[in-house]
N, C-alpha and C positions, 0 to 999 in steps of 0.2 A: 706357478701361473702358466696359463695356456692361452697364448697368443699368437703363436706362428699359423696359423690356417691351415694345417697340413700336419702331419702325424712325424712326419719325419724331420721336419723344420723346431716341432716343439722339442724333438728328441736332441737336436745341435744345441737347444733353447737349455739344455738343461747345466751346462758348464759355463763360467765366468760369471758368474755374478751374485753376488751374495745377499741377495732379498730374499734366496729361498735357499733351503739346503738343497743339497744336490740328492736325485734321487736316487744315483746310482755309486752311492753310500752304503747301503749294503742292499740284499737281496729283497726283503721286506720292503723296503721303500722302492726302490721300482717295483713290485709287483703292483701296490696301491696305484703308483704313479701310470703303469701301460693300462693299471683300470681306469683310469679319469682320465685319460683320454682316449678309453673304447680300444685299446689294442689288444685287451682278454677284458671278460666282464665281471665282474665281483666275485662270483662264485669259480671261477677258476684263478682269478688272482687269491684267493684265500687257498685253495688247494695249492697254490704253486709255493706260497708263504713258507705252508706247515712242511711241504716238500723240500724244500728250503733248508728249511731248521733243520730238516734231520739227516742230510746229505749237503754239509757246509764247502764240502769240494766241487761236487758238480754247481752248487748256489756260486761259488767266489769262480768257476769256468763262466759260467753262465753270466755274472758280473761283468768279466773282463771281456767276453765279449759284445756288450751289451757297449761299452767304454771304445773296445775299436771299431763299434757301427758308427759310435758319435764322432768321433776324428776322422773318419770317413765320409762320411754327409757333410761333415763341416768342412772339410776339403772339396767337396763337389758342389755346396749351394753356397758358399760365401762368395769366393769368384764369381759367380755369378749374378750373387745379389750387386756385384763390384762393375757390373760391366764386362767381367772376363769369361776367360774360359775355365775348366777347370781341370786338375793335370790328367793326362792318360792314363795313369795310375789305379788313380784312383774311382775314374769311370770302370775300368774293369774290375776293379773289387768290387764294386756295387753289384755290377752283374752281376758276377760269380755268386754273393751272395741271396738277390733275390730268384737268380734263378733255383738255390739249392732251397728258399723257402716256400717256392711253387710246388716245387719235387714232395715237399713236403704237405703239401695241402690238398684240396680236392676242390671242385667247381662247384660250387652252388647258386641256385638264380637266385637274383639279387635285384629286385625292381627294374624290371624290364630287362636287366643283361644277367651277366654272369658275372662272378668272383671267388675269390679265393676264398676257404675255411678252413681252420686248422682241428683237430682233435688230440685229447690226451693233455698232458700233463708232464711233457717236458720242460724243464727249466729255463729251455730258449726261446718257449713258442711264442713270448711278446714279443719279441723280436721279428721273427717275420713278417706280420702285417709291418710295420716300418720300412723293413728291407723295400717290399711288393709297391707301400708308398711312396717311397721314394724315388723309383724305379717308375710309377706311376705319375709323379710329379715333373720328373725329365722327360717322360715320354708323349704325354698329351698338359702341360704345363696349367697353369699359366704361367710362365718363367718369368713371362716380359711384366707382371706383377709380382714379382720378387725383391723386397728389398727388407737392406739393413737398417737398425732404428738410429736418428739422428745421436741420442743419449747414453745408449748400451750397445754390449754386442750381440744382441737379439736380433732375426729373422725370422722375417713375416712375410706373408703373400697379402698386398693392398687390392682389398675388395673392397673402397670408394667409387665412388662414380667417377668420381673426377681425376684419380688415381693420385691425390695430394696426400696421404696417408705419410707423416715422417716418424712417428714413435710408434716400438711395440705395443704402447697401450696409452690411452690418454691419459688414464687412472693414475699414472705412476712417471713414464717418463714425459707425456707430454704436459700433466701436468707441474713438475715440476721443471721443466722447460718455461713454460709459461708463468712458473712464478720468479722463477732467475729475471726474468725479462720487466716484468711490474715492479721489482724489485731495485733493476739499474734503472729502471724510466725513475722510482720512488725518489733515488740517490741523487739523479741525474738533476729533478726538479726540484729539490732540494737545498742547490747549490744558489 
């Protein structure tokens, strides 16, 4: 499920919680996975797959660090979503890394401005559009529309008007937020 608003918020999205498998289970499933949510497009998530399968070490390198971008973003926007700060640590591993995924890419215009593009067929390159995101999300925000879901430990960016947004999704946790609640009212009236 993608609900976090941001590329690198759905990639924190992707541990604890067991509605979905995780998709950084093995190499094939995050490929699928940075393609539905536009971080490589189909045709290069299928080249990265078969790439994959047949060089299962660089795939299982590529994996793990795919695992320490996510404990890294989840150290730098959960605090956040919390009201805090988040450790020094871990701001400079962010850097470190989207700067090496700049180094890696090239400028192309991009509706009105410019952005990042990557080429080839490394095993990391869904990786960097996240890194450049995330790095993108602390730098021009919206931070002060960051938050955690009342229900899971999901992180979203609330784009309401009114900025009342409490569950990653109505679908799932607000909806069943609001059936807990019909449910003790059911009990309640009952008595």
């Amino acid at each position: 499920m993608i609900v976090g608003g941001d590329p690198a918020l759905d990639l924190v999205n992707t541990v604890g919680d067991d509605r979905v498998p995780d998709p950084l289970d093995d190499y094939e499933s995050f490929a699928a996975w940075a393609a539905r949510i536009g971080a490589v497009d189909d045709a290069t998530a299928s080249r990265l797959s078969a790439r994959g399968r047949r060089d299962a070490a660089a795939a299982g390198r590529a994996l793990t660090a795919a695992r320490d971008l996510r404990v890294a973003l989840d150290h730098v926007f959960r605090p956040l979503a919390a009201g805090g700060a988040p450790p020094p640590d871990a701001l400079e591993q962010l850097a470190v890394r989207a700067g090496s995924a700049v180094e890696r890419g090239r400028l192309v215009r991009d509706d009105g401005a410019f952005g990042v593009a990557w080429d080839g067929d490394h095993l990391e390159r869904p990786l960097w559009p996240l890194e450049v995101a995330a790095l993108d999300l602390l730098r021009s925000g919206p931070l002060d529309r960051l938050k955690g879901c009342e229900d899971c430990p999901w992180l979203f960016l609330d784009t309401s008007r009114n900025r009342s947004r409490r569950w990653c999704s109505m679908n799932v946790c607000g909806g069943a937020a609001k059936m807990r609640r019909y449910r003790a009212r059911q009990a309640t009236a009952g008595r």
